[in-house]
C-alpha positions in Angstrom: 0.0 0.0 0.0 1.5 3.5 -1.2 1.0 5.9 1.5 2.8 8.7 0.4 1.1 11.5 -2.1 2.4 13.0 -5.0 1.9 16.9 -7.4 2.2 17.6 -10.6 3.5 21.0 -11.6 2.8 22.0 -15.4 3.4 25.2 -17.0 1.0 26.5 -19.8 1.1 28.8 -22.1 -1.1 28.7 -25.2 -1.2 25.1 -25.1 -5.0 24.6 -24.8 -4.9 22.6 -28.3 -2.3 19.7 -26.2 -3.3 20.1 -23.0 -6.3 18.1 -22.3 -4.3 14.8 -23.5 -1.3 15.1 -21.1 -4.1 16.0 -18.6 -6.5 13.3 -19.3 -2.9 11.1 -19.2 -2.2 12.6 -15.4 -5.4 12.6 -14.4 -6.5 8.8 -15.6 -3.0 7.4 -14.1 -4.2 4.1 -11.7 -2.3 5.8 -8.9 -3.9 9.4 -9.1 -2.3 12.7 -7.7 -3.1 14.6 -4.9 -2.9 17.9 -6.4 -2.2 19.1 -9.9 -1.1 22.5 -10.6 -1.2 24.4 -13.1 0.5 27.9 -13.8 -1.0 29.9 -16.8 1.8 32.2 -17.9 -0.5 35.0 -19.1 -1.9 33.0 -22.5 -3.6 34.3 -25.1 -5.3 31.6 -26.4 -8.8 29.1 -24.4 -6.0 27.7 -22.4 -8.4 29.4 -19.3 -11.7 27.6 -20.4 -9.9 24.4 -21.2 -8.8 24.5 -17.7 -11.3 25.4 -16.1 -13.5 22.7 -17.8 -11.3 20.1 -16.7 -11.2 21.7 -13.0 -15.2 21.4 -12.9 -14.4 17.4 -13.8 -11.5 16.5 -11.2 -11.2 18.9 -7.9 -7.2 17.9 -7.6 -6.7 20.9 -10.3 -5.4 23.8 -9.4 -5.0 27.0 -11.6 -2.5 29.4 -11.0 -2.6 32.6 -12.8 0.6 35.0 -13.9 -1.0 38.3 -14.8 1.6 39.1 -17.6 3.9 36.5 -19.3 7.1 35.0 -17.1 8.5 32.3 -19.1 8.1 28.7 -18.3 10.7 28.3 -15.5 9.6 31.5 -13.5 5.7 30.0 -13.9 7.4 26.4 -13.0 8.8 27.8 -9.9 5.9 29.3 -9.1 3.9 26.3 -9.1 6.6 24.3 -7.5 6.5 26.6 -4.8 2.9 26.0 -3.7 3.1 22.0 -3.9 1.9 20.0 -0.7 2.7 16.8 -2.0 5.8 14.4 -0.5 6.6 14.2 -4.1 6.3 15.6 -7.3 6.2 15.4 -11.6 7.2 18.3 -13.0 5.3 17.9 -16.6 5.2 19.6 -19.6 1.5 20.6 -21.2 2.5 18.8 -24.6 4.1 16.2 -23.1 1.9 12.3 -22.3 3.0 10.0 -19.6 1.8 6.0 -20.0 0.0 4.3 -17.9 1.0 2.8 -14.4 3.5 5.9 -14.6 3.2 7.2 -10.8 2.3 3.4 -9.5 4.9 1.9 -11.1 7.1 5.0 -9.2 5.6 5.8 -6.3 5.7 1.6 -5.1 10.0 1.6 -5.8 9.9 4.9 -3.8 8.1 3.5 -1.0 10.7 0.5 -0.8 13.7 2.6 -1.0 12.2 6.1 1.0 15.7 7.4 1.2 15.8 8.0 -2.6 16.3 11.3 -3.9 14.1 10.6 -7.1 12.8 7.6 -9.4 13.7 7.6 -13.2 13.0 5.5 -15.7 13.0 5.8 -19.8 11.6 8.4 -22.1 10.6 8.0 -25.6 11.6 11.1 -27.6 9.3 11.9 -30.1 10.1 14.6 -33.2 7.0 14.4 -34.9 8.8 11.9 -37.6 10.7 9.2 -35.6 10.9 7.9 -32.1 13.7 6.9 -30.2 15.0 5.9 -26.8 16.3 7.9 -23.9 18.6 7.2 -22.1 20.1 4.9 -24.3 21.2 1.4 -23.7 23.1 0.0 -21.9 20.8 0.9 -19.0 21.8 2.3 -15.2 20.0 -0.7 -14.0 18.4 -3.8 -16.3 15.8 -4.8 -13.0 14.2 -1.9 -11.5 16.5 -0.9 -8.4 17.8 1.3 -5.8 21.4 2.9 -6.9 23.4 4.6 -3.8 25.3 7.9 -4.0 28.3 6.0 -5.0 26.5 4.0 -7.7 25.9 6.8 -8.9 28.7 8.5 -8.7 30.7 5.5 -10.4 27.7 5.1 -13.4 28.5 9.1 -14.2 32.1 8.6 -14.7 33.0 5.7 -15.5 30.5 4.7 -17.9 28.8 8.1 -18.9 24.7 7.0 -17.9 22.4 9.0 -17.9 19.2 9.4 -15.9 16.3 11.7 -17.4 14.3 14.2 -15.9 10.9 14.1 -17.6 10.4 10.5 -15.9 11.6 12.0 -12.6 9.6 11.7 -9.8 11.3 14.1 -6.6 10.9 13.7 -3.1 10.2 17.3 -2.1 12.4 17.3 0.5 15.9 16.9 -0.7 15.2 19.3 -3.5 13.9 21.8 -0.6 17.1 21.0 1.5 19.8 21.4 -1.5 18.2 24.6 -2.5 17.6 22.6 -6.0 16.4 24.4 -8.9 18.5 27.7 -9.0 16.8 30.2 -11.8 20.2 31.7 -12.6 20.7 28.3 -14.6 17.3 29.2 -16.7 16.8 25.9 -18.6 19.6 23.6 -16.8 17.6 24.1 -13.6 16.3 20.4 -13.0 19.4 18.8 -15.0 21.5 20.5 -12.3 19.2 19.5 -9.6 19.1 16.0 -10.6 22.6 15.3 -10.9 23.0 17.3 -7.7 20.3 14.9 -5.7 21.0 11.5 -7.2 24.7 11.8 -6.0 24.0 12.8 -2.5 20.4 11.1 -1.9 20.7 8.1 -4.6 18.0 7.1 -7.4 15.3 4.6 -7.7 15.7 3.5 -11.4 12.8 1.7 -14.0 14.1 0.2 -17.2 11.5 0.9 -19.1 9.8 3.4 -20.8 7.4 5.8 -18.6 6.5 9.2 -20.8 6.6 10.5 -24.6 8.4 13.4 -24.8 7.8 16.0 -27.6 10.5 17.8 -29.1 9.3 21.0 -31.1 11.6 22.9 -33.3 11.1 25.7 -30.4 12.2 23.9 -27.4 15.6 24.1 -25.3 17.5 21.2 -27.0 16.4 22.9 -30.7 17.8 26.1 -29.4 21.3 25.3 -28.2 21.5 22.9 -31.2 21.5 26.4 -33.2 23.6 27.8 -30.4 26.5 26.0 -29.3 27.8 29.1 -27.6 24.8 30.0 -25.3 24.8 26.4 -24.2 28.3 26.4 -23.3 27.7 29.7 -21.4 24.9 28.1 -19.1 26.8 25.1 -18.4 29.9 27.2 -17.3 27.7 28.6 -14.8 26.7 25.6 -13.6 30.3 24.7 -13.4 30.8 27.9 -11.2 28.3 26.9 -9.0 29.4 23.5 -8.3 32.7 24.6 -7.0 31.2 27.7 -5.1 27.7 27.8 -3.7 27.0 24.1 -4.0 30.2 22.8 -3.4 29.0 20.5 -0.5 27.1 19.0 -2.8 29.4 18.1 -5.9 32.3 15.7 -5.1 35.1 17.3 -7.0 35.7 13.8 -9.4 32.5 15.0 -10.4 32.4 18.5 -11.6 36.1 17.1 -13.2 34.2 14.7 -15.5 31.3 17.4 -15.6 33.7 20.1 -17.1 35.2 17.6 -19.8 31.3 16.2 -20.8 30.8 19.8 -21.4 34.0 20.4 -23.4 32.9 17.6 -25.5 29.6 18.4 -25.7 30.6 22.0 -27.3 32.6 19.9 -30.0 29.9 18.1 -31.4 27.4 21.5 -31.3 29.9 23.3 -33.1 30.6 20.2 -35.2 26.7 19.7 -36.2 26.2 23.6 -36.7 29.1 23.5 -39.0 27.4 20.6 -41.1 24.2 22.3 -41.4 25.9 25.5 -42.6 27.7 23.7 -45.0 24.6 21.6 -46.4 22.6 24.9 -46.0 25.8 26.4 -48.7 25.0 23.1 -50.9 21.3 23.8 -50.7 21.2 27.3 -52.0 23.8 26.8 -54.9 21.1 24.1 -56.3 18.5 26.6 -56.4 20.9 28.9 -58.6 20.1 26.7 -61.3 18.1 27.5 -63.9 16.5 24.0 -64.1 16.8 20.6 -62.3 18.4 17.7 -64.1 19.3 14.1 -63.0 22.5 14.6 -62.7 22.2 17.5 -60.6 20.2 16.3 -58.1 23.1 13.1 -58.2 25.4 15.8 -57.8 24.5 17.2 -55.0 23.3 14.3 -52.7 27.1 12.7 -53.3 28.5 16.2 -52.3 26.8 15.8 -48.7 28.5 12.7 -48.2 31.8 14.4 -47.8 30.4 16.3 -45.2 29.0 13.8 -43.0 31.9 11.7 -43.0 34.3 14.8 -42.2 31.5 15.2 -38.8 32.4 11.5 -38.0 36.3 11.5 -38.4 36.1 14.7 -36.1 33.7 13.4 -34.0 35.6 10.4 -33.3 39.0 12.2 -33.1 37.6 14.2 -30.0 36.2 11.1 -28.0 40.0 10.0 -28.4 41.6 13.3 -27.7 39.7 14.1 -24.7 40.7 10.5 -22.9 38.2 8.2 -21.1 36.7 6.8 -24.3 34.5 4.1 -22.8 32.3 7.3 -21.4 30.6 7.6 -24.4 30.5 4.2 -25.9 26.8 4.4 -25.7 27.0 6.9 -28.2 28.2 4.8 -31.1 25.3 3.8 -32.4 24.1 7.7 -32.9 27.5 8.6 -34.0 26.4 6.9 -37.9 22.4 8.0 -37.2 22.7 11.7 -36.2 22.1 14.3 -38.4 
């Protein structure tokens, strides 16, 4: 029997046209919530009626109201600021969560109460294909309890990952590590998460839990266009695990932190390079006066080039920067990224 409750915080704006489904997923879950809290960032759309529809069906809603726009993480603070639950989902309004979710959760939780937070897998959806994350090899192949130094050890030594849009927090550690710090913008919860699961430990389910939608708008679309402004954020997350959180970051940690990141800004800068250059192919073909065969020929053999310079490079820094079993998970997306 579960005994403790949990809250779901989701920021909306303009999203009445998603909304009810990733409300009607919350909502029909076999373990319900206690409370569900929304925080309208000022839309301009029925987001209001769709919510308040929905509030007249199920009295665990909650609607808060920003009276002009804020941006998602000031309305996701808000909201997380007014939760009562033990713990809590912090969901997106365009996002759906599958069934036996919070059960599935909420029962690992109640075995292992000292746990920071329970993950499991997310299936990443871009509108045209679907895919894994994290990506095999798991943390855990049985669903299980991983200590701070599990954790610790998985980071490093073998580069896994745990996600946060199947998290489920216990309130109070992120209360008691002053988690979420807005100065990181949209790093908060990734910094929180890695901040928690190596000082509290994770509950871990292998399998997949929520579909997550990735819009051309969203944070990982944005700092795929802009290496630079990623790079930037995570510095500052860097800062703040040797300064204001030190206590809270072993220092073999923000090491291999610092050097992810360094990699990390490769591969941006690699990737925005090969869509500048395709972009260059792409607006030399529409110079021509007409299409032929042999033009079209021409120019799909002239990516190739391209690609294969991204992999050489690509696999040059994993070698450069040392420790090249941390991403041997990523071989398979080194040949299927675009």
């Amino acid at each position: 029997m579960i005994s403790k409750t949990i809250s779901v915080v989701i920021p909306n704006y303009n999203d009445a046209h998603v909304l009810p489904i990733a409300l009607e997923a919350i909502l029909g879950q076999s373990y319900p919530p206690m409370e569900v809290i929304i925080v309208d960032d000022a839309s301009t759309d029925n987001s209001i009626e769709v919510i308040e529809d929905f509030a007249k069906k199920y009295s665990a809603i909650k609607l808060i109201r920003n009276e002009v726009n804020k941006g998602p993480i000031y309305s996701f603070r808000r909201g997380w600021e007014n939760i009562e639950g033990d713990y809590f989902y912090l969901a997106s309004a365009d996002d759906k969560i599958l069934p036996g979710f919070f059960e599935k959760s909420m029962a690992l939780l109640e075995q292992y109460p000292k746990a920071g937070l329970c993950s499991g897998i997310s299936i990443l959806d871009n509108g045209e294909k679907q895919h894994e994350n994290p990506l095999r090899p798991y943390i855990a192949d049985t669903p299980s309890y991983l200590s701070p130094e599990k954790v610790l050890d998985a980071y490093i030594k073998t580069n896994e990952e745990i996600v946060g849009n199947t998290a489920i927090w216990r309130r109070e550690p992120a209360i008691e590590t002053r988690g979420f710090p807005m100065e990181l913008e949209n790093i908060l919860d990734e910094f929180t998460l890695l901040m928690i699961s190596l000082n509290y430990g994770v509950c871990f389910i292998p399998e997949p839990l929520a579909i997550y939608n990735i819009k051309a708008t969203s944070f990982s679309s944005k700092y795929r266009e802009d290496p630079q402004a990623l790079e930037h954020l995570l510095k500052k997350a860097e800062v703040l695990m040797e300064t204001t959180y030190s206590n809270w970051f072993p220092p073999a940690f923000v090491e291999f932190f610092k050097r992810k990141n360094r990699y990390l800004y490769g591969v941006g800068i690699l990737t925005k390079l090969e869509q500048s250059q395709v972009e260059c192919l792409q607006q030399i073909e529409k110079t021509l006066p007409s299409q032929i065969f042999l033009d079209k020929i021409f120019f799909k053999a002239a990516q190739f080039p391209i690609k294969f310079q991204k992999i050489i490079c690509r696999i040059f820094w994993l070698i450069r920067k040392g420790k090249f079993s941390w991403y041997k998970r990523r071989w398979n997306n080194i040949f299927s990224s675009n």
